[in-house]
DRENPA-3360 file (N, C-alpha, C; in nm, 2 decimals, always signed):
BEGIN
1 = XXXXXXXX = -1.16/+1.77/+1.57/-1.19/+1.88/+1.65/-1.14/+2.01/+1.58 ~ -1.11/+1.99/+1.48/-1.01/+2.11/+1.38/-1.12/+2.19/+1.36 ~ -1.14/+2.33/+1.33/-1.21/+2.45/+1.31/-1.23/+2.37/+1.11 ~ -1.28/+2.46/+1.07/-1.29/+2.48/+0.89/-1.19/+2.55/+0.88 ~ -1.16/+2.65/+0.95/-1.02/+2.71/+0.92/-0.90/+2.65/+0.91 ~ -0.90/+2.60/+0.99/-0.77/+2.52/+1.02/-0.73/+2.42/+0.89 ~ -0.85/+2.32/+0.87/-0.85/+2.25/+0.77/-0.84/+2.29/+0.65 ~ -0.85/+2.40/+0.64/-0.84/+2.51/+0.50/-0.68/+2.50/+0.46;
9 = XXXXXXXX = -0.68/+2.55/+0.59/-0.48/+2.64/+0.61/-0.39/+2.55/+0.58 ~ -0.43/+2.40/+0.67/-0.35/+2.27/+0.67/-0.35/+2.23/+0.49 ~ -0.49/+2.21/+0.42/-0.46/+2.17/+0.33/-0.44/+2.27/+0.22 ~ -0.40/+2.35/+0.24/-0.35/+2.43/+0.14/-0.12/+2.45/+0.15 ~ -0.13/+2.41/+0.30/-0.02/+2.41/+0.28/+0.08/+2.27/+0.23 ~ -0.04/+2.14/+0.26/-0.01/+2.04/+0.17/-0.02/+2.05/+0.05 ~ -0.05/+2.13/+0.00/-0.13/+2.11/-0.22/-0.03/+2.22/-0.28 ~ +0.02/+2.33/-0.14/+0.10/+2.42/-0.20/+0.24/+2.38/-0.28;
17 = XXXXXXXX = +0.25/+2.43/-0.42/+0.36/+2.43/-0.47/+0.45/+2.54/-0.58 ~ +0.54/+2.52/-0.63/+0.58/+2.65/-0.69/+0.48/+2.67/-0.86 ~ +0.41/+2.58/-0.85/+0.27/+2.59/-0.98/+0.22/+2.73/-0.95 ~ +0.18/+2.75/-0.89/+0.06/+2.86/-0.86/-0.07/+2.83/-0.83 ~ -0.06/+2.65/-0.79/-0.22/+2.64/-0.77/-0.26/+2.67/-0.66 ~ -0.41/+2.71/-0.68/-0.45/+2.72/-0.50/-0.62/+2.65/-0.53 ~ -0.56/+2.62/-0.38/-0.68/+2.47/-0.34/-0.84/+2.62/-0.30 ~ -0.89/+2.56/-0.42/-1.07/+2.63/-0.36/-1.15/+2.55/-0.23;
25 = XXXXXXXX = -1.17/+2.69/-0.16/-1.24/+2.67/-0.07/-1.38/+2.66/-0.08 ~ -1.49/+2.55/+0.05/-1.60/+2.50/+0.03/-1.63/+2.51/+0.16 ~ -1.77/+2.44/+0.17/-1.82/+2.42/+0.33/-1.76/+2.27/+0.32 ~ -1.74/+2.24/+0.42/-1.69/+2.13/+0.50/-1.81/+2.01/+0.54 ~ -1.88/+1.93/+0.52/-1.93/+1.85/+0.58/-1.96/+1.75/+0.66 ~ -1.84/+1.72/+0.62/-1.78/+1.55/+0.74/-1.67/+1.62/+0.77 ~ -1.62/+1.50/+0.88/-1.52/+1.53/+0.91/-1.45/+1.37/+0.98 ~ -1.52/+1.30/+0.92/-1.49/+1.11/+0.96/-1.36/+1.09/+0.89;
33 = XXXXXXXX = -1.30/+1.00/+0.98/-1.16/+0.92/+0.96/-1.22/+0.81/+0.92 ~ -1.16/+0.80/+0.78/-1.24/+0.69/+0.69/-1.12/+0.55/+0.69 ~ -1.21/+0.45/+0.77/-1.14/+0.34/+0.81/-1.09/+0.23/+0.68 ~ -0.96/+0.22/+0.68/-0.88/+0.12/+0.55/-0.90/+0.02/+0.58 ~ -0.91/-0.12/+0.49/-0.91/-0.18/+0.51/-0.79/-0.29/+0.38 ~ -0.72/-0.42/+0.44/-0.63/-0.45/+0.37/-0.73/-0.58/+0.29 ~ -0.69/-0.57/+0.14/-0.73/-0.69/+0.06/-0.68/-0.72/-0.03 ~ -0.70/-0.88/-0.05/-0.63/-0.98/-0.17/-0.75/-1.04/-0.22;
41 = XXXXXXXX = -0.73/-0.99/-0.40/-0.86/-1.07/-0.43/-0.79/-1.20/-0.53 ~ -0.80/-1.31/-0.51/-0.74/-1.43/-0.50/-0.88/-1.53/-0.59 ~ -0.88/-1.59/-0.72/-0.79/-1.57/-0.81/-0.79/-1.39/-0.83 ~ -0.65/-1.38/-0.94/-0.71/-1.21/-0.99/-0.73/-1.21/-1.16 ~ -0.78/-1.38/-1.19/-0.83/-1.41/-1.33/-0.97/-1.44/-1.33 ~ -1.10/-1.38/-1.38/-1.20/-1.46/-1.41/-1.22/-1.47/-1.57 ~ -1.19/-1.58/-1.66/-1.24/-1.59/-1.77/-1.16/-1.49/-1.81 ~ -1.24/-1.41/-1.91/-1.13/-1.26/-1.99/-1.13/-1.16/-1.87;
49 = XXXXXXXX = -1.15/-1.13/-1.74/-1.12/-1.00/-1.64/-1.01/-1.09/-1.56 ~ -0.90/-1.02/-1.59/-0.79/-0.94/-1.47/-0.79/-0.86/-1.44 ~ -0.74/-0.88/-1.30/-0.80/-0.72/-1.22/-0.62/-0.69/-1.18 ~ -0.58/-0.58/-1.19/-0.46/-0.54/-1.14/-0.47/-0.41/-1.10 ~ -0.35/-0.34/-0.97/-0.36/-0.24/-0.87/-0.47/-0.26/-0.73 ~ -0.52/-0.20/-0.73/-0.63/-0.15/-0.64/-0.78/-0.23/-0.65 ~ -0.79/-0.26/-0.79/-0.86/-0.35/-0.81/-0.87/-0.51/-0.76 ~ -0.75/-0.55/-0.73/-0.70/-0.71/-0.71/-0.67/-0.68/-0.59;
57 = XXXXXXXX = -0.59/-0.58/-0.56/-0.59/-0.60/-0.37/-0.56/-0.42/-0.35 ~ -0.56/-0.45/-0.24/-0.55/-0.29/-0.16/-0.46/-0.32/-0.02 ~ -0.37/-0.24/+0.02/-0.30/-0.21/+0.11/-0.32/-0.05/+0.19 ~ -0.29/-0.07/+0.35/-0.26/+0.10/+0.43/-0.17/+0.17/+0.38 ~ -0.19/+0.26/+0.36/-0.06/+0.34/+0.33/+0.06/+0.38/+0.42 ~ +0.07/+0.30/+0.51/+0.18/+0.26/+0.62/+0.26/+0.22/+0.50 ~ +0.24/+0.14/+0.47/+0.38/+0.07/+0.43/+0.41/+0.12/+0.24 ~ +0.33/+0.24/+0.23/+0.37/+0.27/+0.11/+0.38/+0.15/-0.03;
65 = XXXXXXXX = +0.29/+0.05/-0.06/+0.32/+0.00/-0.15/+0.24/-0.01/-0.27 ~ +0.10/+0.08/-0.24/-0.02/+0.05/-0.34/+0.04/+0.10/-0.46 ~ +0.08/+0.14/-0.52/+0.17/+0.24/-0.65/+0.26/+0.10/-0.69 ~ +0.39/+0.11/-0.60/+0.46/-0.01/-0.64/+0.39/-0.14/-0.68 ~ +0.31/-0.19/-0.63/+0.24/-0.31/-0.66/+0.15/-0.31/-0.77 ~ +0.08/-0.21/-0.81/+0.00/-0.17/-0.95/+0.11/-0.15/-1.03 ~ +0.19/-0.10/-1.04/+0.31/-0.10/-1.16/+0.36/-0.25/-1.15 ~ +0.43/-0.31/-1.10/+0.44/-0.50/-1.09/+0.34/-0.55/-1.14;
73 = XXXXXXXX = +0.23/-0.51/-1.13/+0.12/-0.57/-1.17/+0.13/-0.56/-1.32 ~ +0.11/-0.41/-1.34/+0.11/-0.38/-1.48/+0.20/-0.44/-1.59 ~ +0.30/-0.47/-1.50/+0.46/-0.50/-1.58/+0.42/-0.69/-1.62 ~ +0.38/-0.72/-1.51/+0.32/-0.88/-1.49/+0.21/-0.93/-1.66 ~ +0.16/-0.81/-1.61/-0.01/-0.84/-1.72/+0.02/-0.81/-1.84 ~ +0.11/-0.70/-1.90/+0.19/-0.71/-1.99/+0.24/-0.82/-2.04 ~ +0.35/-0.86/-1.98/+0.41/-0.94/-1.98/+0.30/-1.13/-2.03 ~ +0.20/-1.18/-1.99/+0.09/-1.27/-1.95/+0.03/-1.21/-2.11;
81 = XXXXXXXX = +0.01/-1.11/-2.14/-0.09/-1.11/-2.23/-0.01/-1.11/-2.39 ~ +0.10/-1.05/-2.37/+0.20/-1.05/-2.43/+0.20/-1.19/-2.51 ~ +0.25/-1.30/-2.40/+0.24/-1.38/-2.44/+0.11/-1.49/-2.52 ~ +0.02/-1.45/-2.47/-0.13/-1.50/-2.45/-0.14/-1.48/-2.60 ~ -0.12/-1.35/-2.67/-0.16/-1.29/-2.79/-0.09/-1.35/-2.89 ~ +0.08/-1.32/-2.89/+0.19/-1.39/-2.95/+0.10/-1.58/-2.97 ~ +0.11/-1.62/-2.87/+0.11/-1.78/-2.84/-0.01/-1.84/-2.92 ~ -0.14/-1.74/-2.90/-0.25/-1.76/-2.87/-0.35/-1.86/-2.85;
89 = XXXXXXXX = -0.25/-1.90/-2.67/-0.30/-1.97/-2.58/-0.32/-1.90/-2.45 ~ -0.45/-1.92/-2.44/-0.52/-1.84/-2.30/-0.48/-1.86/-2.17 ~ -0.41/-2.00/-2.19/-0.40/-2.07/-2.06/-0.26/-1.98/-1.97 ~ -0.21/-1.90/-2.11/-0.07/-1.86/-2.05/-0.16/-1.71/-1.94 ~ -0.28/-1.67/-1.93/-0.27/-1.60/-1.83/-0.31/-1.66/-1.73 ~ -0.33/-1.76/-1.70/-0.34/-1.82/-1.58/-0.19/-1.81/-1.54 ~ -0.08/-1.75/-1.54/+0.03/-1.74/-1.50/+0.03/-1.58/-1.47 ~ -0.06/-1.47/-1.46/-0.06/-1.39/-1.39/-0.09/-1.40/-1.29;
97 = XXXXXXXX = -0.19/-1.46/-1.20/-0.17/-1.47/-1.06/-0.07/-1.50/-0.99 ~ +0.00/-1.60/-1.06/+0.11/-1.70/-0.98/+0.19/-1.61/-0.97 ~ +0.23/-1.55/-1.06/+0.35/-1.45/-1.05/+0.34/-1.34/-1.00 ~ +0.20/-1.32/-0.94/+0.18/-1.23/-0.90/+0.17/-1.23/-0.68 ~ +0.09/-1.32/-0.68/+0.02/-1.33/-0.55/+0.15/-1.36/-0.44 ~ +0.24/-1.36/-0.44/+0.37/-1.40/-0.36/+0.38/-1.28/-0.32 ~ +0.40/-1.18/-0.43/+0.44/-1.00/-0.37/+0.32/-0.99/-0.28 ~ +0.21/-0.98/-0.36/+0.10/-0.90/-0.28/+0.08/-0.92/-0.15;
105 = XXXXXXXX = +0.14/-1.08/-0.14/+0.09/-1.11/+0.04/+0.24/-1.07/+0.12 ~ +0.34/-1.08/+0.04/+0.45/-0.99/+0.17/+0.40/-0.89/+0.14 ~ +0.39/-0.78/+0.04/+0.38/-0.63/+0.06/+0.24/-0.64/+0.22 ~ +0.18/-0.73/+0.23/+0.03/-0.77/+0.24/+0.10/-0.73/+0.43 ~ +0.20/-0.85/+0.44/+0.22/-0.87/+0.59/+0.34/-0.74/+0.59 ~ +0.41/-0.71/+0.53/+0.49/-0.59/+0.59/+0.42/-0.50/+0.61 ~ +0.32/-0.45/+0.55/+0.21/-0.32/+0.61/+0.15/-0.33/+0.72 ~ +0.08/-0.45/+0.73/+0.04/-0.51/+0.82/+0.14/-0.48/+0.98;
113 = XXXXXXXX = +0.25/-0.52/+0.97/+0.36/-0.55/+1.06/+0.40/-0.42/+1.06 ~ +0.46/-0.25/+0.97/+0.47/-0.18/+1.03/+0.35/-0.07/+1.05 ~ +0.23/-0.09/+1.00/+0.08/-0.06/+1.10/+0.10/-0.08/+1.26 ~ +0.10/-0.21/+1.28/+0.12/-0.25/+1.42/+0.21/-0.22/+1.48 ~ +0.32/-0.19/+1.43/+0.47/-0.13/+1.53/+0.40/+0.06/+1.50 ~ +0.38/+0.13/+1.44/+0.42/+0.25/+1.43/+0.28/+0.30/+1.46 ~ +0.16/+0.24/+1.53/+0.03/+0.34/+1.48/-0.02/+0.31/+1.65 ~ -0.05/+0.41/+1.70/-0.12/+0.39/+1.86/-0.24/+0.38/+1.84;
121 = XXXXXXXX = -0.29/+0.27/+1.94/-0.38/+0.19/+1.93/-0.48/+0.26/+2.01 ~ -0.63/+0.29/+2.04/-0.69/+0.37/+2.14/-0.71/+0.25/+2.26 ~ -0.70/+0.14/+2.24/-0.71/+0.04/+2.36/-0.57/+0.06/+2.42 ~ -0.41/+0.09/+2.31/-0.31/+0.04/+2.39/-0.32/+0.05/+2.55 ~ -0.23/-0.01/+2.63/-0.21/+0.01/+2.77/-0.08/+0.07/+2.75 ~ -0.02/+0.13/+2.84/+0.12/+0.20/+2.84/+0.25/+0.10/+2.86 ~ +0.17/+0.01/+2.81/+0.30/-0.22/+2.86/+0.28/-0.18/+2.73 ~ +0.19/-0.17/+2.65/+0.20/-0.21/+2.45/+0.26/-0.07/+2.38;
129 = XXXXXXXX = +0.27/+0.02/+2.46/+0.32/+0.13/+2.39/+0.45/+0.15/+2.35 ~ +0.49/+0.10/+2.51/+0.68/+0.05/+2.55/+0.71/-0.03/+2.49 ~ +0.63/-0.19/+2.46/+0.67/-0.24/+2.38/+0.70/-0.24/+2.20 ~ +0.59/-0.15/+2.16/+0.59/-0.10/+2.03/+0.74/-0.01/+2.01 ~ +0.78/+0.07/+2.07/+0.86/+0.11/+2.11/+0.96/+0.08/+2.11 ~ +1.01/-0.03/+2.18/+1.12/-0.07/+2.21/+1.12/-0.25/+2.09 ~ +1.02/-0.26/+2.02/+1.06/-0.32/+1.86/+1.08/-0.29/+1.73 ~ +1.03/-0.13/+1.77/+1.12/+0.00/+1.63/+1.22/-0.03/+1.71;
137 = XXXXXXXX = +1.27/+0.05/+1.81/+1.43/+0.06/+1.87/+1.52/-0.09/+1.78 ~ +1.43/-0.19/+1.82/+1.52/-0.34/+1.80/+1.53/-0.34/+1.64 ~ +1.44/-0.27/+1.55/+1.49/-0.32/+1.40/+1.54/-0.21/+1.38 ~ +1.56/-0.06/+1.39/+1.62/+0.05/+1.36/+1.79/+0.01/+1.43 ~ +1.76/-0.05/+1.54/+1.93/-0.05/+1.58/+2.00/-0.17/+1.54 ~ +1.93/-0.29/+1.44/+1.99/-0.38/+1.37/+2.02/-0.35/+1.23 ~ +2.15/-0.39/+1.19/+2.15/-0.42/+1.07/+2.10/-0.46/+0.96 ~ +2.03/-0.54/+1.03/+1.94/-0.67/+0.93/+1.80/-0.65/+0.96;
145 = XXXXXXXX = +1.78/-0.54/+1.07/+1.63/-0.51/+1.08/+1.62/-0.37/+0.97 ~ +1.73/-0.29/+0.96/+1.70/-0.21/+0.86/+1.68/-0.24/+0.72 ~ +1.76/-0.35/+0.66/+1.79/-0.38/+0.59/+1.62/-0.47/+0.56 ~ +1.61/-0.52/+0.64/+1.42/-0.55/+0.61/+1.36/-0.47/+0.58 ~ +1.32/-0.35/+0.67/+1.24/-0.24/+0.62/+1.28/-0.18/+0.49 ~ +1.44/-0.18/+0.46/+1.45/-0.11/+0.30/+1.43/-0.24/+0.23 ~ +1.41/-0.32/+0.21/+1.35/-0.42/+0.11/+1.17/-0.45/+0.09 ~ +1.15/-0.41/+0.22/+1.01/-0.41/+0.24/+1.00/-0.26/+0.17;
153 = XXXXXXX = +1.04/-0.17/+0.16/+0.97/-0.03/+0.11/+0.98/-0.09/-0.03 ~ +1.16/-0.09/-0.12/+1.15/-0.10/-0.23/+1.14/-0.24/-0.31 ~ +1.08/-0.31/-0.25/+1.05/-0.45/-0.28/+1.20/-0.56/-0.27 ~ +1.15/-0.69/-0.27/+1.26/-0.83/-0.24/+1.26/-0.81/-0.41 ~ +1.40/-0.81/-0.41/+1.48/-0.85/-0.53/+1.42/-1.04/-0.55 ~ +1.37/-1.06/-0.70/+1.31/-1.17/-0.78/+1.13/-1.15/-0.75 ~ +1.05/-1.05/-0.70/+0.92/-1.00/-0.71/+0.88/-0.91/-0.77;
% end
């Protein structure tokens, strides 16, 4: 329900930096909240295509991990082809998935899990809101619940 103006102002003061750039303005067209969706694409080998980042899966930006996971990835496929080339045996990239697909599905369920604690739902009832609520309260006021969420942001040590 934002004016063109508004949306101007807002994103200019997001893009604003000590650069000098400035965001050109346009007509506006849409104005749709463009719905995410989470994916694993499982194998992420066909024949000579590996797919790594965004390509092989996609996560919400709730949980911050699409970046982190395409660099792992990168580091992975490196690593797989590295060998593949040295060896030159193919078979050794059939060991990119494996080493791969473990992270993708926790980064997969922690977004998942803090999507559903941190994001209001338009069906909630004001019983799911309290409860959303009061299971941030439960992992922010534990030790071991914080300690989750910082492992979930910067990844499980051996992924």
């Amino acid at each position: 329900a934002w004016s063109d103006d508004r949306i101007w102002e807002e994103m200019a003061l997001r893009t604003a930096g000590s650069d000098g750039f400035t965001l050109a303005e346009g007509p506006i067209h849409d104005r749709a909240v463009l719905g995410f969706r989470s994916f694993v694409c499982s194998p992420m080998r066909y024949a000579n295509l590996l797919l790594a980042g965004d390509a092989a899966h996609t996560v919400p930006p709730t949980g911050a991990k699409g970046l982190n996971l395409a660099l792992s990835d990168a580091r992975i496929l490196a690593d797989v082809l590295t060998t593949a080339v040295r060896s030159g045996d193919r078979a050794a990239l059939d060991q990119y998935g494996h080493r791969s697909l473990d992270r993708i599905w926790r980064a997969q369920q922690f977004t998942y899990w803090m999507t559903a604690m941190l994001h209001r739902w338009p069906d909630a009832t004001a019983f799911d809101t309290r409860r959303q609520r009061a299971e941030l309260e439960a992992v922010l006021s534990s030790p071991a619940g914080c300690a989750y969420v910082a492992d979930g942001y910067t990844g499980w040590s051996g992924t």
